[in-house]
N, C-alpha and C positions, 0 to 999 in steps of 0.2 A: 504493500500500500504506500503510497505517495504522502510522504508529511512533508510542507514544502514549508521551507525559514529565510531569514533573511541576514546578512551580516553588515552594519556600514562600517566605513573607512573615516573616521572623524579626521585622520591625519589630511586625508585628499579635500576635504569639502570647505570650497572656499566661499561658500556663502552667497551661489551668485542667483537661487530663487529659482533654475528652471527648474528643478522637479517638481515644485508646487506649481507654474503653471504648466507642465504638462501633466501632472495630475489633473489641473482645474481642466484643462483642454480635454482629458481624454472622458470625466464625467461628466462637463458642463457643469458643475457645482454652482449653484446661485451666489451672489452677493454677502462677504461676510465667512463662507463657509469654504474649507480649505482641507483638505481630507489627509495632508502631507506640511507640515509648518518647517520653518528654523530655526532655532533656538542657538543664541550666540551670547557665548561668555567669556571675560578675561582671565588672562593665567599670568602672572611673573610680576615684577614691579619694573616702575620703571626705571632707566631708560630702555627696560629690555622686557615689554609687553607685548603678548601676545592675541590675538584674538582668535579661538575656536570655536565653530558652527556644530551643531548638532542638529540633523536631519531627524526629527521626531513625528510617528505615523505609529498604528494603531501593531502593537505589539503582536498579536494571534496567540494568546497565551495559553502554554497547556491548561492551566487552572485561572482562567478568565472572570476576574471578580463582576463582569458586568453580567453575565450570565445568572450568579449565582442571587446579584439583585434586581433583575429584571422581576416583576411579582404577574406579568403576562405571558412569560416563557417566548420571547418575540426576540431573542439573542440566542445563538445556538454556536456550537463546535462541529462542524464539518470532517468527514472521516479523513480528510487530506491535513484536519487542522488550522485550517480555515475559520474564521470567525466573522458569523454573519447574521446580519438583521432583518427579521420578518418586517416588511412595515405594514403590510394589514394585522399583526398582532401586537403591533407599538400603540398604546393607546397616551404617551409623550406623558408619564409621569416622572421620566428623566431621574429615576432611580439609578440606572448605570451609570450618570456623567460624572455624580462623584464619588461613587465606589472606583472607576478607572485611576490608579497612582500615575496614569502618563498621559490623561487629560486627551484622551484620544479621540471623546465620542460628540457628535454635534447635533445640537437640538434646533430644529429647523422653526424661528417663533413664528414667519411672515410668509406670505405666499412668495411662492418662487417665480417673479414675471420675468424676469431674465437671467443669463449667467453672471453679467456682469452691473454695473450702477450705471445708467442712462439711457439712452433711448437703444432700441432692441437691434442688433444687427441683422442682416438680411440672415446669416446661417439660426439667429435665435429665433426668426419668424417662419423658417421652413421648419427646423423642430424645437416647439419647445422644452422647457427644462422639466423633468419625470422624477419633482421632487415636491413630498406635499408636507401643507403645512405641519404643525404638532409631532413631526416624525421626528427619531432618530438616526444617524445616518455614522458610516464611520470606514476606515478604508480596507480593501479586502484582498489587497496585494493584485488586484484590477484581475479576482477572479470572474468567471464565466457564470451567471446565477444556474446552483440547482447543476451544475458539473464539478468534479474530482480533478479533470483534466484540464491540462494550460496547452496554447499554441504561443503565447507571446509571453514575455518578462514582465515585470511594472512598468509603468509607463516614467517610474522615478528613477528606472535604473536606464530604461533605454534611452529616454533624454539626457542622464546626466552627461557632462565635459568631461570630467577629470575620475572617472571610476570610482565614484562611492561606493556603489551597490554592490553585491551580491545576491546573488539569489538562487536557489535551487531546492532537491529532496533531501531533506536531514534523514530520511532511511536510505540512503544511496550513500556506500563510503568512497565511492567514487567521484561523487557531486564536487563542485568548484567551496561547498558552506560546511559539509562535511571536512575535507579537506584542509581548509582554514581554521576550522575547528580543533580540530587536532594539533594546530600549532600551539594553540594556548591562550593565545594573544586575544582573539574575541569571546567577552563578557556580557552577561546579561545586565541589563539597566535594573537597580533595587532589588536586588534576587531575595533580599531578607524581608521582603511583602510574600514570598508565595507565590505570586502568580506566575509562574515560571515561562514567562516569554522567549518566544521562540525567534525574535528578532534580538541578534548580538551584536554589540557594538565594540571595535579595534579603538583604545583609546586615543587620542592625538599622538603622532609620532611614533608608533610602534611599526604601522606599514604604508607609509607613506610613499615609498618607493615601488607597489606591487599593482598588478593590474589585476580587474575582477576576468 
């Protein structure tokens, strides 16, 4: 069986925002709502400071606390390990947004009338956006709804410049994440919460030099 994970390269990510807009490009996400963020913070004093980005997106956690406080069962784990949202069973009591320790999940408060803030582009009036009010929404490593099986990557890995991502089957010791894994070098984000996510992250400068 296919359990598919994710590894980023903190060392590589220079903060330049395409994967959040190809994340927003490949779902059309509304206004406000970003399925893929950056998170950037300094290290060292100066005159010798540094600034590192962290690429933060919805972990797929073996033991996924949004699940466990959803009280509509409308959050599920996937046999690939996937983590996904019913929205006809989201009834937006937004019990999971903050059980999440990694702030992953986004409550939709406003109708969705475009992807973007202001008047509607010709591509947002041939389709519009297939996101409804009151729902929960969060990112699914740009799985196929209701399939196990992948034909493309994320859409954060294949835009990114400088090789962030990884991504592959953490039951394949063959895999490019397996592999990695083995080195040592990538870590889970708060491992001492439990929820044992399946997205690891190379701290700054460990592999800066390697390609995914």
């Amino acid at each position: 069986m296919v359990k598919w994970g994710m590894i980023v390269d903190k060392g590589r990510c220079i903060g330049c925002d395409t994967c959040t807009i190809a994340c927003k490009s490949e779902h059309l996400t509304p206004p406000g709502m970003s399925l893929i963020r950056i998170e950037d913070t300094e290290s060292g004093k100066y005159p010798k400071v540094k600034k590192i980005f962290t690429p933060m997106l919805c972990m797929q956690c073996n033991n996924p606390p949004c699940v466990d406080a959803c009280p509509e069962t409308a959050i599920s784990k996937r046999d690939d390990g996937i983590v996904v949202v019913n929205e006809k069973k989201c009834n937006g009591t937004m019990s999971c947004i903050p059980a999440c320790p990694y702030d992953a999940l986004h409550f939709l408060a406003e109708d969705a009338k475009s992807y973007y803030d202001g008047k509607p582009t010709p591509l947002e009036l041939e389709s519009k956006p297939n996101y409804l009010k009151g729902k929960v929404y969060k990112c699914d490593f740009c799985a196929s709804e209701g399939t196990s099986g992948k034909v493309l990557d994320p859409a954060c890995l294949r835009s990114c410049p400088v090789s962030v991502f990884k991504f592959g089957d953490l039951d394949d010791p063959t895999s490019n994440v397996s592999l990695t894994l083995k080195q040592g070098k990538a870590k889970q984000m708060l491992p001492q919460l439990g929820a044992d996510p399946v997205v690891f992250y190379i701290p700054d400068g460990e592999e800066g030099s390697t390609t995914s």
